[in-house]
C-alpha positions as CSV (number, residue, x, y, z in Angstrom):
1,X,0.0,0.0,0.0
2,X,2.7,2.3,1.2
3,X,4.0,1.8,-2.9
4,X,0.9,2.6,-4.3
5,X,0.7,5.6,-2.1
6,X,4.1,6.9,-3.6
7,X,3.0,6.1,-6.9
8,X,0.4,7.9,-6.7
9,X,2.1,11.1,-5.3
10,X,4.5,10.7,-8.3
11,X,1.7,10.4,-10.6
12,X,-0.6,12.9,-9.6
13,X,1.3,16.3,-7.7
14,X,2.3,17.0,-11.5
15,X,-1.1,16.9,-13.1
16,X,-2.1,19.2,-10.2
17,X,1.0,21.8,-10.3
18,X,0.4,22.0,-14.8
19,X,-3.8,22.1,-13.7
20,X,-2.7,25.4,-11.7
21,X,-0.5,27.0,-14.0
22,X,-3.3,26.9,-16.6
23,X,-6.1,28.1,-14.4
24,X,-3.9,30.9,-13.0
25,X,-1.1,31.9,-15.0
26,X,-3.2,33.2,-18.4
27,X,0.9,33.1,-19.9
28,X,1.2,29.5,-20.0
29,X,-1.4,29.0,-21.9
30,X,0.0,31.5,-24.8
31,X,3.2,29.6,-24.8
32,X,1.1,26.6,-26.8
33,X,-0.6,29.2,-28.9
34,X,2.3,31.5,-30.2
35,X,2.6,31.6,-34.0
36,X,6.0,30.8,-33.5
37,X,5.5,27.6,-31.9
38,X,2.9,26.5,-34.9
39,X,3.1,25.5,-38.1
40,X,0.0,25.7,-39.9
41,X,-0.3,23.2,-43.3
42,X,-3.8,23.4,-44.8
43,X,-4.6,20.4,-46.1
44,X,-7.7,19.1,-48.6
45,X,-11.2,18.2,-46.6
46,X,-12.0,14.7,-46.9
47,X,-13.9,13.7,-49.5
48,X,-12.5,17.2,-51.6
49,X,-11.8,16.8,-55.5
50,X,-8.4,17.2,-56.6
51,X,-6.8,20.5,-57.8
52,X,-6.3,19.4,-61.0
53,X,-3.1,21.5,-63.0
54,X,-3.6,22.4,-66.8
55,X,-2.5,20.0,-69.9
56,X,-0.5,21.9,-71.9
57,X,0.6,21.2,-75.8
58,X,-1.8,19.7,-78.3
59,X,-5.6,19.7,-77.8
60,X,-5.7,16.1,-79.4
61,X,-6.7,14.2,-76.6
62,X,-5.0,10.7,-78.6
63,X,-1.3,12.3,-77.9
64,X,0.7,10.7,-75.0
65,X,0.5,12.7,-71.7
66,X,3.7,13.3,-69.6
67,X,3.0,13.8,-66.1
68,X,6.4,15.5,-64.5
69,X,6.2,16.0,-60.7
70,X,8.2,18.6,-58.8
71,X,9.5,16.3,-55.7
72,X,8.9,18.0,-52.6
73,X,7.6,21.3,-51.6
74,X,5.5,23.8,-49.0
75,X,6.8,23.1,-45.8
76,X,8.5,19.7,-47.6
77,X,12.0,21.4,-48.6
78,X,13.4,18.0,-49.3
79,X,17.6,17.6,-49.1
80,X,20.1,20.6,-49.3
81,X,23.1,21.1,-50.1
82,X,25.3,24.6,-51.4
83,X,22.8,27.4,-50.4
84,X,20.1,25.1,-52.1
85,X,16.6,23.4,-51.5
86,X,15.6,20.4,-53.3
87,X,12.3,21.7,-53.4
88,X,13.4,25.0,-55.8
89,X,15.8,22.5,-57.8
90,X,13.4,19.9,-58.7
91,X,10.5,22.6,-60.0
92,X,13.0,24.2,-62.1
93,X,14.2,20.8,-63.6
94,X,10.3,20.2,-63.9
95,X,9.7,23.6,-65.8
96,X,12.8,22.8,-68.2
97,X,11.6,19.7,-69.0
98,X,8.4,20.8,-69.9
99,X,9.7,23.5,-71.9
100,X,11.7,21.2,-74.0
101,X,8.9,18.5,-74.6
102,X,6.4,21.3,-75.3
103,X,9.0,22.6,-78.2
104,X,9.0,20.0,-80.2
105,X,5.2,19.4,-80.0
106,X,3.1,16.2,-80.4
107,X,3.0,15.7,-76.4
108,X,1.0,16.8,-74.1
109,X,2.3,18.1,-70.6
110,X,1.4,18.8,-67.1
111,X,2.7,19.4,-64.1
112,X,1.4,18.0,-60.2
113,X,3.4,21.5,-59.2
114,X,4.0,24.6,-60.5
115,X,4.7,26.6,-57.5
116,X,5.7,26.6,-54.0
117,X,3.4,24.1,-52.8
118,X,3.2,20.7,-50.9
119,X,1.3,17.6,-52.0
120,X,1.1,14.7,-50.6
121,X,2.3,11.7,-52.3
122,X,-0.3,9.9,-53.4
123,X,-2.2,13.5,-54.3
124,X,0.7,13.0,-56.8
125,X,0.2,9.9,-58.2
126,X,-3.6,10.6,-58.1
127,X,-3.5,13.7,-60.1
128,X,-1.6,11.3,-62.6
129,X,-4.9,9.2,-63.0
130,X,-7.5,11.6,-63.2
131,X,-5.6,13.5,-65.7
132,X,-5.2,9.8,-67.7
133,X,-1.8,10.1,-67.9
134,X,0.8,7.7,-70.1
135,X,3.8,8.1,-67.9
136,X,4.7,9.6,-64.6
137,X,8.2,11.3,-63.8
138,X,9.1,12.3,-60.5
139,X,12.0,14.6,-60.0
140,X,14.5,14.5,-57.2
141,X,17.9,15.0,-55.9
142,X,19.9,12.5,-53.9
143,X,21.8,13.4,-50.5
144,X,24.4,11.4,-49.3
145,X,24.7,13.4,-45.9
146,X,28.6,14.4,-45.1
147,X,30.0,12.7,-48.1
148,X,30.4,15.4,-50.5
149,X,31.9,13.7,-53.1
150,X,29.2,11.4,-53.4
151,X,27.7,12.4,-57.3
152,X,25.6,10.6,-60.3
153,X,22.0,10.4,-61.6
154,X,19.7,7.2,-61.0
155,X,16.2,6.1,-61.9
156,X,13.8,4.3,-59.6
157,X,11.2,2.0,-60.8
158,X,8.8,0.4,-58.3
159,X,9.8,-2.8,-56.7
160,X,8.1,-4.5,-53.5
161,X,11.7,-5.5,-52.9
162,X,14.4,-2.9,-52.9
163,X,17.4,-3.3,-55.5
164,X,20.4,-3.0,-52.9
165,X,20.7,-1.0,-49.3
166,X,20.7,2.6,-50.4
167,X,17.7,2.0,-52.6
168,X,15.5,1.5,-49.4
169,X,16.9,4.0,-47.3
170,X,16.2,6.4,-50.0
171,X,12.6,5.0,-50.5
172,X,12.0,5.4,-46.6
173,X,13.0,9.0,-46.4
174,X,11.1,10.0,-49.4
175,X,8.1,8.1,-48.5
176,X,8.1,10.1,-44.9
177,X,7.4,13.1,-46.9
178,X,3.5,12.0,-46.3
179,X,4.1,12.5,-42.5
180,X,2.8,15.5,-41.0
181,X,3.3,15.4,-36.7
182,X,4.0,12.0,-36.8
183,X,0.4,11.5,-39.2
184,X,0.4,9.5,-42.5
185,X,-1.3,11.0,-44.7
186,X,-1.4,8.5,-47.4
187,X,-5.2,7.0,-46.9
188,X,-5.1,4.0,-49.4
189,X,-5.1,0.6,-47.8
190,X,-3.7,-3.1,-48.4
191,X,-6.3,-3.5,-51.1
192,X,-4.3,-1.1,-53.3
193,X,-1.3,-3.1,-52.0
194,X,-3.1,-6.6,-53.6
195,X,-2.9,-5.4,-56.6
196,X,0.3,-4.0,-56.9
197,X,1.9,-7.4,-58.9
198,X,-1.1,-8.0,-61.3
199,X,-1.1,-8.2,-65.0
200,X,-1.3,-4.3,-65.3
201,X,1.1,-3.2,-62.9
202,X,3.9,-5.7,-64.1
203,X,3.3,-4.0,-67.6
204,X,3.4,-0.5,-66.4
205,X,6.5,-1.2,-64.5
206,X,8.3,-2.9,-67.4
207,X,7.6,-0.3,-69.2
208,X,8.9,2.0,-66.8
209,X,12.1,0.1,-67.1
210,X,12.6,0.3,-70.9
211,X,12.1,4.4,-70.1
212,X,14.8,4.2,-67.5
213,X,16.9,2.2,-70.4
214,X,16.8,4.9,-72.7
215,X,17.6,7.7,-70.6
216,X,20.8,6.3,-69.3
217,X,21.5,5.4,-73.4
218,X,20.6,8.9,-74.2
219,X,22.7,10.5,-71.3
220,X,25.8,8.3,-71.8
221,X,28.7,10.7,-72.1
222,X,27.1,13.9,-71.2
223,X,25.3,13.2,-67.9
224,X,27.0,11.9,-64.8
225,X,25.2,9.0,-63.8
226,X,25.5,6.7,-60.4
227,X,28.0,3.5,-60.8
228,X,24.5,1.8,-60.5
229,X,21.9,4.0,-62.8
230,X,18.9,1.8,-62.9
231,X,17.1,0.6,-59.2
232,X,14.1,-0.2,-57.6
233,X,12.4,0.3,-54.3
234,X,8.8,0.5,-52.6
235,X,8.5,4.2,-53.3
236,X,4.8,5.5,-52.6
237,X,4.8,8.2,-55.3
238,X,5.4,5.1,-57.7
239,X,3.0,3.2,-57.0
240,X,0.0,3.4,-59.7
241,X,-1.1,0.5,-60.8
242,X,-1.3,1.3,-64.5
243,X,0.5,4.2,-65.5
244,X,4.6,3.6,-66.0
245,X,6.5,5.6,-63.2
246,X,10.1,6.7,-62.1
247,X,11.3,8.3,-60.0
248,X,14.5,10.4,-61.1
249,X,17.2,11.2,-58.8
250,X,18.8,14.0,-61.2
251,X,22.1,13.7,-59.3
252,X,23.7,14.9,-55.5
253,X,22.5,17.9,-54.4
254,X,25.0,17.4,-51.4
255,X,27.8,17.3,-53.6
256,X,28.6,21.2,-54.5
257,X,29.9,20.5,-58.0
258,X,27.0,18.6,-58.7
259,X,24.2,21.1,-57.2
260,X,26.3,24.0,-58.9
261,X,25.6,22.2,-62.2
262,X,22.3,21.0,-62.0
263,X,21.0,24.5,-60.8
264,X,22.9,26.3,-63.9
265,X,21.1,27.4,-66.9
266,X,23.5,24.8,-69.0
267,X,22.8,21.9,-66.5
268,X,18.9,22.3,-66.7
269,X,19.2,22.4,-70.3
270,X,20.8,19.9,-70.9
271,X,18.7,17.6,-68.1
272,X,16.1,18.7,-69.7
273,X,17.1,17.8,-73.6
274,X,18.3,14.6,-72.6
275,X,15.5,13.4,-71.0
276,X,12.8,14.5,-73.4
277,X,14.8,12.8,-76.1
278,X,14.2,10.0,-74.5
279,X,10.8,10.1,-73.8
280,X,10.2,10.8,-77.2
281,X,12.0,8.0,-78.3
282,X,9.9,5.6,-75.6
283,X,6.4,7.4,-76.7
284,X,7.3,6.1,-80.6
285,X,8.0,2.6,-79.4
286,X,5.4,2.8,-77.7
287,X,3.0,3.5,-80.6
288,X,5.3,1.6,-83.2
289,X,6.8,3.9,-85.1
């Protein structure tokens, strides 16, 4: 009894000392409701339709359609490295890449993000579908923490079962980008999950792969590109189960040289012509041309 007593002392004379600050110290109270103790993220009401962003390029509704998704965002500033956010570096890799597809004409292009703005992942993947899209490019840049000198490009397709070590520590970092306060925001289930390996999804992904093929052909000898280009891993931004999807990690945003370059007018250029060649060449295999 005499330990239960205790325990209760313990337990209790706390509760009652923070009970009394907030019935007579008005102050406390304010130090939970200061602005600059908050961070306020306004997110969608349940149920709410998705902002959808404009399809540029031909009104023919037959072309292909390039989603190209700025990683990151809002509060989200993703990895930096030499005075730089991922964030600002993956929307103007984004824009370029755009630009250079909507050029040459004959595809059709949209963007999840054109601004400042966060989204959660599979708001990502989502406004992929509703806009009926025929691929899906995410955009990133890697971090490899202290080691500077760390440097090259890869592409992720989706895999339940990660291609080596740093391919699913990178999907578990990205994939926390849905976490706001600890809360997943990601609401689709194991249903989603089931169908992840079916007849559809095995297509979109090997399809995915012959895209990842042809940009490291297309950027061999001008774009630095990781010992090990082409991996896989459970990323959540991937996973639509019919529409082929990569994730890009454009290169090391830790690494100065590499953030210097990718950030230049010359770097996004040439990012950006590389990459559209290659989807250009996918989009006529794709229709057998």
């Amino acid at each position: 009894m005499a330990f239960i007593s205790r325990l209760s002392v313990i337990v209790l004379v706390p509760a009652v000392m923070l009970a009394g600050l907030f019935l007579f110290w008005p102050g406390f109270t304010s130090l939970f409701a200061n602005d600059n103790h908050l961070v306020r993220i306004e997110l969608p009401e349940p149920g709410s339709s998705l902002n959808l962003p404009a399809v540029l390029g031909p009104p023919d509704a037959s072309r292909p359609l390039i989603v190209i998704d700025a990683g990151h965002g809002g509060h989200d500033p993703g990895a930096g490295g030499d005075g730089l956010q991922e964030k600002t570096l993956t929307l103007d890799l984004a824009r370029t890449l755009r630009d250079q597809l909507l050029a040459n004409g004959g595809i059709r292009v949209a963007l999840t993000r054109d601004d400042d703005r966060f989204l959660a992942l599979a708001e990502r993947r989502d406004i992929a579908r509703a806009l009926g899209a025929t691929l899906f490019l995410s955009i990133h840049a890697d971090s490899a923490g202290e080691e500077k000198d760390v440097s090259g490009a890869s592409l992720y397709t989706l895999s339940a079962q990660a291609s080596d070590e740093a391919a699913a520590r990178l999907a578990t970092r990205e994939n926390r980008a849905d976490r706001i306060n600890g809360m997943v925001l990601d609401d689709q289930n194991g249903s989603v999950n089931a169908i992840l390996f079916n007849l559809s999804q095995r297509r979109a992904r090997d399809d995915a792969g012959e895209l990842a093929r042809l940009i490291v052909r297309e950027g061999e000898g001008e774009m630095v590109f990781h010992p090990s280009p082409r991996r896989s891993a459970a990323f959540a931004v991937l996973k639509s189960p019919d529409i082929p999807s990569i994730l890009f990690e454009a290169g090391y945003i830790t690494n100065p040289d590499e953030a210097r370059r990718l950030a230049s007018p010359e770097g996004r250029m040439q990012f950006g012509e590389i990459v559209a060649r290659a989807i250009r060449i996918y989009f006529a295999r794709q229709a057998g041309g």
